[in-house]
C-alpha positions in Angstrom: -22.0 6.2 -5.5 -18.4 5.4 -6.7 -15.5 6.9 -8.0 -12.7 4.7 -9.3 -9.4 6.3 -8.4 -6.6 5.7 -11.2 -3.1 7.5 -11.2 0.5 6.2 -13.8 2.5 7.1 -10.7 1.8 3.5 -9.1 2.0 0.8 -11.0 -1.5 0.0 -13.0 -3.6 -3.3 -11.7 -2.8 -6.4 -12.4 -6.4 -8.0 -12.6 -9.7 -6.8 -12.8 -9.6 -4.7 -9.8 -9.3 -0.7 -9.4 -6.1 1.4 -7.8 -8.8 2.6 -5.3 -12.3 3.3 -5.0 -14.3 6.3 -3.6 -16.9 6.3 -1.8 -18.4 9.5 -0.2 -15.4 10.8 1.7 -13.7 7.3 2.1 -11.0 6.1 0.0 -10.4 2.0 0.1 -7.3 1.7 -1.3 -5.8 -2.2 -2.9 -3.0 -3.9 -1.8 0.0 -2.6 -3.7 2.7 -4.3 -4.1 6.5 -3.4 -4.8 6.3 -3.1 -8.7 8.2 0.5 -9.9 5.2 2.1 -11.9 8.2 3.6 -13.7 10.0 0.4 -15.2 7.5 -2.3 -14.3 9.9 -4.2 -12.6 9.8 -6.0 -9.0 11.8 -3.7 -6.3 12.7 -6.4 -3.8 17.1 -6.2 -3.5 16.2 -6.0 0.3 13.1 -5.8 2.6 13.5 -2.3 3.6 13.8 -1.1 -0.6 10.4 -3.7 -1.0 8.5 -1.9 1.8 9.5 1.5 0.9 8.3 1.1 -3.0 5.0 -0.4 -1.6 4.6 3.0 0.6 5.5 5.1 -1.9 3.2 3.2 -4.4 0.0 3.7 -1.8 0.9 6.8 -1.2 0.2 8.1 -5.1 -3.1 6.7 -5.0 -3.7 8.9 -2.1 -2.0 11.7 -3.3 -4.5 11.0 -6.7 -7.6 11.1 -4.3 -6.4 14.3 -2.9 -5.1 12.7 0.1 -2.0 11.7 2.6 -1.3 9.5 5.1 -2.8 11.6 7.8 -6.0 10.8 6.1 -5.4 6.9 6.6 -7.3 5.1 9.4 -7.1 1.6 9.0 -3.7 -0.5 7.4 -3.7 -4.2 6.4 -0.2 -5.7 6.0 0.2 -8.9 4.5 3.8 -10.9 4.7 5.4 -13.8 3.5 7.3 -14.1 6.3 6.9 -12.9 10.2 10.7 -12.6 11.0 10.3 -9.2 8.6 7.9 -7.9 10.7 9.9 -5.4 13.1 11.9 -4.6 9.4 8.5 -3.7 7.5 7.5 -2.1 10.4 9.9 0.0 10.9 10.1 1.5 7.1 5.8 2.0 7.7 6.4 3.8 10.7 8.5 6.4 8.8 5.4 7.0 6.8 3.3 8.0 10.4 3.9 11.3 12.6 1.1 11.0 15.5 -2.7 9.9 15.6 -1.8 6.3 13.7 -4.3 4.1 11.7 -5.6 1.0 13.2 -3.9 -1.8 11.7 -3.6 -5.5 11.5 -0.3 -7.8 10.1 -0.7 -11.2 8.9 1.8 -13.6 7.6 -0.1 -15.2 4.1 1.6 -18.5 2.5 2.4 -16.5 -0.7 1.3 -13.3 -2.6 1.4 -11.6 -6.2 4.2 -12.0 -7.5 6.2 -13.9 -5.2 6.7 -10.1 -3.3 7.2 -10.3 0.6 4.5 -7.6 1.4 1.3 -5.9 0.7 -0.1 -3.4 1.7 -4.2 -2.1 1.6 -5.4 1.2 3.5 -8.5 2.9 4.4 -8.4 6.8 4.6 -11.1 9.4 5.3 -11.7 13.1 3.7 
C-alpha cells in the first residue's frame, strides 16, 4: 500500500510524478530542484542559495510526512558540475547533526530546468 505525499510548501511536480510516496514506514522522496514554491521561480543567483532552496524544498515534504532529516537514510545528489561538489556539500551538511544518511553524488550532463543540483532522499518512521 501507498500513500502519495503532497504539500504547497515545495514547489508542485513538474511531470507525472508524486512529491513523495509512502510506503509502510518509508518515505521515497523525488528529486527537488531549486524552484521557490512561493513564486515559481528558479533560485540559482549562487550555488550555495541553489542548494539551500533544494534543502529546504525536501525538507517540507518531510516535514508533510511527519518527518525530518534525522529520519533520512539514504541521499542521491545529482550535479551539473563536480567543481560544486565541496560547495553543495557543504550547505547539505548544515542540514545533518550526527548518525548521517548513506549517500551517493553524481555529476549528470544536464537536469530540469537547466538547475545545478537535485536532490532525492530516503527516510524511515
Amino acid at each position: 500500500m501507498k500513500t502519495i505525499v503532497e504539500t504547497s510548501k515545495a514547489p508542485a511536480p513538474i511531470g507525472p510524478y508524486s512529491q513523495a510516496v509512502l510506503s509502510g514506514n518509508t518515505l521515497y522522496t523525488s528529486g527537488q530542484i531549486a524552484i521557490n514554491p512561493e513564486t515559481g521561480d528558479l533560485v540559482m543567483a549562487s550555488i550555495e542559495e541553489e542548494t539551500h532552496q533544494v534543502m529546504n524544498n525536501v525538507k517540507a515534504v518531510l516535514a508533510e510526512a511527519g518527518m525530518t532529516f534525522d529520519h533520512v537514510i539514504k541521499t542521491s545528489i545529482f550535479i551539473s558540475d563536480m567543481d560544486n561538489f565541496g560547495r553543495i556539500n557543504e550547505v547539505y551538511g548544515q542540514y545533518f547533526t550526527a548518525d548521517f544518511p548513506a549517500r551517493e553524488t553524481v555529476e549528470v550532463a544536464r537536469l530540469p530546468k537547466d538547475v545545478n543540483v537535485e536532490i532525492s532522499m530516503i527516510a524511515i518512521k
